[in-house]
N, CA, C and O atoms as a DFTB+ gen file, in Angstrom:
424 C
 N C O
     1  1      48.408      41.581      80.352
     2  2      47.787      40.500      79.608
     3  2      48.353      39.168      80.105
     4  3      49.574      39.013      80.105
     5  1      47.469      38.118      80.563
     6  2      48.073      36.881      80.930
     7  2      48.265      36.319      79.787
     8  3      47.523      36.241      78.808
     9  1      49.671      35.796      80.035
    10  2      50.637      34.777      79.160
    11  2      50.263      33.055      79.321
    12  3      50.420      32.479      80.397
    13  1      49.785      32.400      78.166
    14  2      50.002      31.244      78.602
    15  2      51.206      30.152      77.914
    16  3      51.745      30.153      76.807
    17  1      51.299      29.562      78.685
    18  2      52.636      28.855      78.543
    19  2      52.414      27.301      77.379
    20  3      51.327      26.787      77.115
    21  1      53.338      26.989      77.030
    22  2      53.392      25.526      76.459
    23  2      52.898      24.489      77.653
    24  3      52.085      23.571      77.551
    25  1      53.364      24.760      78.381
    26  2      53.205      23.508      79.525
    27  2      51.804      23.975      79.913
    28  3      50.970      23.098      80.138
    29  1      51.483      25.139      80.006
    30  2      49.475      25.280      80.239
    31  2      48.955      24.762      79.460
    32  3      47.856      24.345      79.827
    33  1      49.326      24.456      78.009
    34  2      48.446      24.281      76.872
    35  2      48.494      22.642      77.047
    36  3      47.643      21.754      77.101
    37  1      49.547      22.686      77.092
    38  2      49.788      20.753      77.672
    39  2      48.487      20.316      78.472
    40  3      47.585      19.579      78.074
    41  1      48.612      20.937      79.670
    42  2      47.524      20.818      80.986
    43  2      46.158      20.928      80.247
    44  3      45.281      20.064      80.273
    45  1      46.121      21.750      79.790
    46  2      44.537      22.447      79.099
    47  2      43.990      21.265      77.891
    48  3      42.808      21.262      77.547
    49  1      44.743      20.528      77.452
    50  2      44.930      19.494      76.412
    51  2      44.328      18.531      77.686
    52  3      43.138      18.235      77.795
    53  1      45.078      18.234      78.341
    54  2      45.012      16.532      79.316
    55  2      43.203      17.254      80.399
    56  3      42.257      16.525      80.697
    57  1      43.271      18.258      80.607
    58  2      41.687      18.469      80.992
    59  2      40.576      18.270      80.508
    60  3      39.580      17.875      81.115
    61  1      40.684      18.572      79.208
    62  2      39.697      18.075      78.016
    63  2      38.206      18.297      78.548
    64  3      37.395      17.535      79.074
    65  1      38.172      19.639      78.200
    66  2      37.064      20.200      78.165
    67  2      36.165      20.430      76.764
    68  3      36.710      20.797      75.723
    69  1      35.000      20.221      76.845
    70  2      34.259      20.281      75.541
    71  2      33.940      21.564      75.385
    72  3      34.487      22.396      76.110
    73  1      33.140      21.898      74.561
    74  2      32.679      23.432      73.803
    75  2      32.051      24.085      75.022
    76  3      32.340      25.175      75.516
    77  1      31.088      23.159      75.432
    78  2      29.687      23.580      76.595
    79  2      30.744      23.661      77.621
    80  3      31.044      24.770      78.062
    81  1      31.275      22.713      78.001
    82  2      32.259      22.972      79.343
    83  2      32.803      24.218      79.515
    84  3      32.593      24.959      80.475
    85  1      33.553      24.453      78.504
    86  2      34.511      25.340      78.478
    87  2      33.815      26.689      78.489
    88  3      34.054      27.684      79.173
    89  1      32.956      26.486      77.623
    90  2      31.612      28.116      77.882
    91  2      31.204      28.237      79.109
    92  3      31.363      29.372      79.559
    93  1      30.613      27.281      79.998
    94  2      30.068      27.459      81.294
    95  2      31.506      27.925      82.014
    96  3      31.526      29.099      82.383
    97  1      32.349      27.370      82.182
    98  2      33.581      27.625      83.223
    99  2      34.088      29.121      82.840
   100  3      34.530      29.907      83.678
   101  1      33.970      29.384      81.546
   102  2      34.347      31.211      81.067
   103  2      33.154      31.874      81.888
   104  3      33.407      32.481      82.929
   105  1      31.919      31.759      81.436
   106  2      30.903      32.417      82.024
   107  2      30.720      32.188      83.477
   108  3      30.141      33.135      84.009
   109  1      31.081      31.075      84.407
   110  2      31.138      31.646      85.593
   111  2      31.870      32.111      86.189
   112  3      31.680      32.716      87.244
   113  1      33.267      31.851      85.415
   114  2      34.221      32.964      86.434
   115  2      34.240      34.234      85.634
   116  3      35.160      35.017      85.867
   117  1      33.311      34.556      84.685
   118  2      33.645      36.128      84.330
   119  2      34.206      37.527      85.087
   120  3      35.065      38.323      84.707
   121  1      33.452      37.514      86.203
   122  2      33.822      38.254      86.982
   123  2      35.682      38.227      87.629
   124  3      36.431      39.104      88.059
   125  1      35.779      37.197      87.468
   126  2      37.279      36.549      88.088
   127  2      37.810      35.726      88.820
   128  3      37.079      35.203      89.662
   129  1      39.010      35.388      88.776
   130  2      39.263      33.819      89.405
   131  2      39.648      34.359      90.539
   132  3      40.472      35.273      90.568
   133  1      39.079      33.841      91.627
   134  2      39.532      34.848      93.208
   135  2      40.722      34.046      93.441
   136  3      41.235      34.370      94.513
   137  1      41.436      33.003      92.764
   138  2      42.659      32.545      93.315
   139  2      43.431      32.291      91.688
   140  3      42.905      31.718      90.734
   141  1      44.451      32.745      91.724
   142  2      45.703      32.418      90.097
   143  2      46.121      31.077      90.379
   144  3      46.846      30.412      89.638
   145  1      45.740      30.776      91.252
   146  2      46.643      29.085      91.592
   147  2      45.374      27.786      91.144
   148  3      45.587      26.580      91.018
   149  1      44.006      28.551      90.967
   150  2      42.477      28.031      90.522
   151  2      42.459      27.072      91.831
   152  3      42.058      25.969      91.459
   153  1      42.655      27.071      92.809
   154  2      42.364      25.810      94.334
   155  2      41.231      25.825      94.480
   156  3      40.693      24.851      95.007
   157  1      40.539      26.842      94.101
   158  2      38.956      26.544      94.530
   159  2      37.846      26.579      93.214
   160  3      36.616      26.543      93.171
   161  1      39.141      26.686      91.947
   162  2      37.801      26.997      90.562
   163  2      36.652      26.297      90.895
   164  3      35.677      27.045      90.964
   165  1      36.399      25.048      91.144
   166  2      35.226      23.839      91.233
   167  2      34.372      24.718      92.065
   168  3      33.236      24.782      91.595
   169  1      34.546      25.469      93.227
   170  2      33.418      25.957      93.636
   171  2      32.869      27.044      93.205
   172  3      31.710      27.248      92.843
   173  1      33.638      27.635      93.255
   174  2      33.609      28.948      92.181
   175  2      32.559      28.658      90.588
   176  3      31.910      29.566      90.069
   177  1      32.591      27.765      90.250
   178  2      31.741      27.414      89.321
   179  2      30.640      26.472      89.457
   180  3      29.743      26.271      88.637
   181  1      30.816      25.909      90.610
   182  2      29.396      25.033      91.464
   183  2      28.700      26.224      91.890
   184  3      27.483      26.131      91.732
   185  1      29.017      27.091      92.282
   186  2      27.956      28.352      92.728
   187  2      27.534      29.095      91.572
   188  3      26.315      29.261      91.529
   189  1      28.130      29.544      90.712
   190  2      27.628      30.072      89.628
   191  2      26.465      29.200      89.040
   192  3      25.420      29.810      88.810
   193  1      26.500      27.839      88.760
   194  2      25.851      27.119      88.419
   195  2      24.037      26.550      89.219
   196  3      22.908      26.174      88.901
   197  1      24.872      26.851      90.341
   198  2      23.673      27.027      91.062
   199  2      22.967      28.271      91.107
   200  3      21.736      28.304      91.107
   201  1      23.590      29.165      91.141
   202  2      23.282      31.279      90.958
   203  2      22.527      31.480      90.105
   204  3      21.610      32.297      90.187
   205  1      22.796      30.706      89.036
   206  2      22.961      31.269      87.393
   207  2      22.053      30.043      86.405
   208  3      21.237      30.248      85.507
   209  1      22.536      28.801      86.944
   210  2      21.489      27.901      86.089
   211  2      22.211      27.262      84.740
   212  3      21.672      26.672      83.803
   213  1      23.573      27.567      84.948
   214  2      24.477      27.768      83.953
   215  2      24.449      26.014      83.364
   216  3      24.537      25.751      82.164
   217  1      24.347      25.213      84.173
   218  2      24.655      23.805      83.927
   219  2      23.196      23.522      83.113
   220  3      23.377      22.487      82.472
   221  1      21.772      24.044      82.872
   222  2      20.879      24.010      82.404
   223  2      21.009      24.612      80.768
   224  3      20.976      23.981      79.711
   225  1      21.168      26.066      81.013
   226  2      21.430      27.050      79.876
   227  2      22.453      26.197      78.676
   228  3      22.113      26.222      77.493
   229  1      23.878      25.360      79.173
   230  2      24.151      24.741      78.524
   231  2      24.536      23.354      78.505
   232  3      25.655      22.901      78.262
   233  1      23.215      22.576      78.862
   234  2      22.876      21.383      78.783
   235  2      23.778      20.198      78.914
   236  3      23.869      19.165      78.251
   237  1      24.488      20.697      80.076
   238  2      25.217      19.971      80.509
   239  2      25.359      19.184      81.984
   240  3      25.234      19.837      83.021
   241  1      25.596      17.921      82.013
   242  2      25.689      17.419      83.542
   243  2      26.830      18.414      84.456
   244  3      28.050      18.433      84.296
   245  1      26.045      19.189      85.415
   246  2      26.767      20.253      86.149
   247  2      27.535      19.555      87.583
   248  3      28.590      20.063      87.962
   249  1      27.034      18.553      88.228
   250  2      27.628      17.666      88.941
   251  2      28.798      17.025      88.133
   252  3      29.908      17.238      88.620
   253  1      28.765      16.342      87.085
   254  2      29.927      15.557      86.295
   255  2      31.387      16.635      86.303
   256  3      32.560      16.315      86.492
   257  1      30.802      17.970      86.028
   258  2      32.031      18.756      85.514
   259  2      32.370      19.165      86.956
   260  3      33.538      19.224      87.340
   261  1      31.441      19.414      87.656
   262  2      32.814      19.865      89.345
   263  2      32.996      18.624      89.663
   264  3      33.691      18.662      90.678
   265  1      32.748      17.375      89.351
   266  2      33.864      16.708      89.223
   267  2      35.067      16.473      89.066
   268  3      35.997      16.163      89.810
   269  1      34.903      16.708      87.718
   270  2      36.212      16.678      86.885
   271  2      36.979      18.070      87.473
   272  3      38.197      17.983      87.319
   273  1      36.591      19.199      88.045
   274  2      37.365      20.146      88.024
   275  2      38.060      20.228      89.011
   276  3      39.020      20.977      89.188
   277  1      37.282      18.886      90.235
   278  2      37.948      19.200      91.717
   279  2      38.942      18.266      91.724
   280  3      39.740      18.323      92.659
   281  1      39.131      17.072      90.556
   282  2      40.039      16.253      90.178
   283  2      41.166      16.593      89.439
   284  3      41.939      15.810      88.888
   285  1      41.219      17.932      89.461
   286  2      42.407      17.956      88.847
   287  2      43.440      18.783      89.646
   288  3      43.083      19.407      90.645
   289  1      44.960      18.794      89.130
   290  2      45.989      18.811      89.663
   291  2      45.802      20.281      90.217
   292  3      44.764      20.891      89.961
   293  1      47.108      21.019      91.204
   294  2      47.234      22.164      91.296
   295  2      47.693      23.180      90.051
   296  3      47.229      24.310      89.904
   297  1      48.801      22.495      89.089
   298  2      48.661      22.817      87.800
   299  2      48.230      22.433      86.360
   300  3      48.855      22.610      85.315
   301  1      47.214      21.960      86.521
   302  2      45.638      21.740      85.801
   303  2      45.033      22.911      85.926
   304  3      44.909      23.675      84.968
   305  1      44.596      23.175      87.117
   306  2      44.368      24.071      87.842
   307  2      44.791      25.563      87.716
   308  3      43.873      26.305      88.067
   309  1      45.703      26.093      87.393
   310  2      46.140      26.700      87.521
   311  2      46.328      27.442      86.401
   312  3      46.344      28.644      86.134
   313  1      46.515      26.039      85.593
   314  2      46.187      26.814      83.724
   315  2      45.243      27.029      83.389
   316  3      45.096      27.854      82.487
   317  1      43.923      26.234      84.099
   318  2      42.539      26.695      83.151
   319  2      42.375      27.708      83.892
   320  3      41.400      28.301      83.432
   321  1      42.917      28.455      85.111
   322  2      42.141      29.874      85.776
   323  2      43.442      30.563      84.952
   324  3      43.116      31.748      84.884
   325  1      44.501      30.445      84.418
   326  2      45.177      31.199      83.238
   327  2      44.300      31.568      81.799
   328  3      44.008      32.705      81.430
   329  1      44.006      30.442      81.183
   330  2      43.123      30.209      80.160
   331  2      42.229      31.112      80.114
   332  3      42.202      31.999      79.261
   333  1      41.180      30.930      81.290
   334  2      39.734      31.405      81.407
   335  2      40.231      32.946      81.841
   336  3      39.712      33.828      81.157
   337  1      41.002      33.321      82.700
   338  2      41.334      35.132      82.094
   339  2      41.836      35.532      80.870
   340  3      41.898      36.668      80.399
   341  1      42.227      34.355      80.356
   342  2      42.826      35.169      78.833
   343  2      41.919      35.242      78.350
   344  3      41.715      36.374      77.911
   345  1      40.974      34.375      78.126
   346  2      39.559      33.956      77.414
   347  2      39.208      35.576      77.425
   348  3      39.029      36.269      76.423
   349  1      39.160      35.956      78.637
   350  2      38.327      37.573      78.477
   351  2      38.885      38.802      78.249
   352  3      38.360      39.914      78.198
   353  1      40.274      38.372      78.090
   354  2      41.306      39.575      77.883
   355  2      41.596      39.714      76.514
   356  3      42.255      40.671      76.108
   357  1      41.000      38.516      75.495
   358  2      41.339      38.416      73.947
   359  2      39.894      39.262      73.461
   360  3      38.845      39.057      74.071
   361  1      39.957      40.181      72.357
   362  2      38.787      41.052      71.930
   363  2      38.599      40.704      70.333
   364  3      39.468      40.133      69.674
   365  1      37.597      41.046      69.923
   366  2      37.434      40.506      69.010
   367  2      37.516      39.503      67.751
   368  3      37.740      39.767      66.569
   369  1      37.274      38.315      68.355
   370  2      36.872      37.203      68.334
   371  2      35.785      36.752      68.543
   372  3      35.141      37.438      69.337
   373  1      35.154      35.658      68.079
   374  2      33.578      35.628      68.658
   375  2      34.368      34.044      69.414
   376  3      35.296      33.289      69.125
   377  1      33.125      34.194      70.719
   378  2      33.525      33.087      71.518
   379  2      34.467      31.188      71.187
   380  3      35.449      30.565      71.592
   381  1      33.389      31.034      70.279
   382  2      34.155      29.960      69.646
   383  2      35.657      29.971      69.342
   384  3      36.295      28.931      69.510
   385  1      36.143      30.873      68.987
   386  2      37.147      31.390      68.098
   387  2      38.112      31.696      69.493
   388  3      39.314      31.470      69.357
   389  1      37.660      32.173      70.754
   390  2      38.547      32.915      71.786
   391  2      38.800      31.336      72.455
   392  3      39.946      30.895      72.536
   393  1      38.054      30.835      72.747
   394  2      38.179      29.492      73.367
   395  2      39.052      28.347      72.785
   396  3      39.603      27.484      73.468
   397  1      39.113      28.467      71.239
   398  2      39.740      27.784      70.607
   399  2      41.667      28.542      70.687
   400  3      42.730      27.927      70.781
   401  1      41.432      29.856      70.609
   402  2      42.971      30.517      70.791
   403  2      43.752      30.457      72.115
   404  3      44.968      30.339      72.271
   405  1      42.789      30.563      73.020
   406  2      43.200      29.996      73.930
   407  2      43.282      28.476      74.901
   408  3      43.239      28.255      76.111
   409  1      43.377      27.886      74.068
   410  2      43.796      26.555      74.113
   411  2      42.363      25.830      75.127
   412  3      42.371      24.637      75.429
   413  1      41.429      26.600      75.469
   414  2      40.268      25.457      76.200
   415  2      39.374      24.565      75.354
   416  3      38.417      23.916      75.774
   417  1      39.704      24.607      74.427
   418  2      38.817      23.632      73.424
   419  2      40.165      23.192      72.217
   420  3      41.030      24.044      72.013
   421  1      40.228      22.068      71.605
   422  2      40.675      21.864      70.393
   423  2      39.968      22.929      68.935
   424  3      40.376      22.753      67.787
């Protein structure tokens, strides 16, 4: 089970991801973060988005957020591809509720 840390939750705080954000970035890396260090999350979720339609489904500017995702640090980075596996490793919870425990949303 991935552990997340105080200092991830810190990071995951200063990223400030919204509800929709944070749903699209779970749902495209569902499958998995091909790197624990997240160096490439932004593409990894620019393709899903393009794959998948994901930036439509939840009505969000999908350019703005690989923005923001390719702007952030190596450990920024590193906590939300922490985050977003815990996200799927926590069970019963309904989404709102998993996103909120694991620190990607307030």
């Amino acid at each position: 089970m991935t552990k997340l840390t105080p200092l991830d939750r810190m990071f995951l705080r200063s990223i400030g991801l919204d509800h929709a954000e944070a749903s699209l970035v779970c749902e495209a890396l569902q499958a998995g973060v091909t790197s624990p260090q997240g160096d490439f999350l932004w593409r990894e979720v620019e393709l899903a988005m393009r794959r998948d339609g994901l930036d439509a489904k939840y009505e969000i500017d999908g350019p703005g957020l690989v923005q923001k995702l390719r702007k952030l640090g190596r450990a920024d980075a590193a906590a939300l591809a922490r985050a977003v596996t815990r996200f799927w490793e926590v069970r019963g919870l309904p989404p709102l509720q998993r996103l909120r425990a694991v620190g990607l949303i307030r």
